[in-house]
N, C-alpha and C positions, 0 to 999 in steps of 0.2 A: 767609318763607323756607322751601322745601322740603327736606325729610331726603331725600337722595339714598341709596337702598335698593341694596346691592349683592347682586343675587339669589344668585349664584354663589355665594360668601358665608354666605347665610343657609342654603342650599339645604344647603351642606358642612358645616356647624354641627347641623343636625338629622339628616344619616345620623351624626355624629362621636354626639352625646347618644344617639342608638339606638344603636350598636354600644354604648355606655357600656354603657349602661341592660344591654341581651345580657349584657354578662362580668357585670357586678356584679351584676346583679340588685337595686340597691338605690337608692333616687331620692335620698339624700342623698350617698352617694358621688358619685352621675354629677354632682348641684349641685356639688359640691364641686372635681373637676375639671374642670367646665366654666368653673365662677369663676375656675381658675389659670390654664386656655386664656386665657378672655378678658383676665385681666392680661398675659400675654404676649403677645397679639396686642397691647394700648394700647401697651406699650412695646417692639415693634419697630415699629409705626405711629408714636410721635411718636421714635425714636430715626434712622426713614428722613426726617422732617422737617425735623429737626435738620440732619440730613448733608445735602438738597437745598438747605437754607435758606443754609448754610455754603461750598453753590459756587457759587451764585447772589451773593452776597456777593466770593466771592474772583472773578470773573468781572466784577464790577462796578468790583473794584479796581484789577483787570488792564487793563479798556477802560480807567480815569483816566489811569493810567500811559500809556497808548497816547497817551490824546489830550494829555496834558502833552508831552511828550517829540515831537507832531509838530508844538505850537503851539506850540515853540525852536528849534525848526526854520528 
């Protein structure tokens, strides 16, 4: 299975660490809010999952409903 690399991404992550790096001047601060970045990105990435997974479902519920109600028909 191949890791699907999203350039943009990575690209926006290393001017974000450089500008860090400029203000602070110091490589465990910039560690330290790059670590909080990255938690925050994990959770609005699986919080957008959540919520896609959840209409996909109610969408699925919706068609049952559909097709009950045309085979009483």
């Amino acid at each position: 299975m191949e890791a699907k690399i999203n350039w943009k991404l990575v690209v926006s992550f290393i001017i974000i660490i450089a500008g860090l790096f400029y203000i602070t001047e110091s490589y465990l601060m910039t560690i330290g809010i790059m670590l909080l970045l990255f938690v925050a990105y994990d959770f609005v990435l699986k919080k957008a999952k959540e919520e896609e997974e959840r209409q996909k479902q109610q969408e699925r519920l919706q068609e049952e409903e559909r097709q009950k109600k045309e085979g009483d028909s």
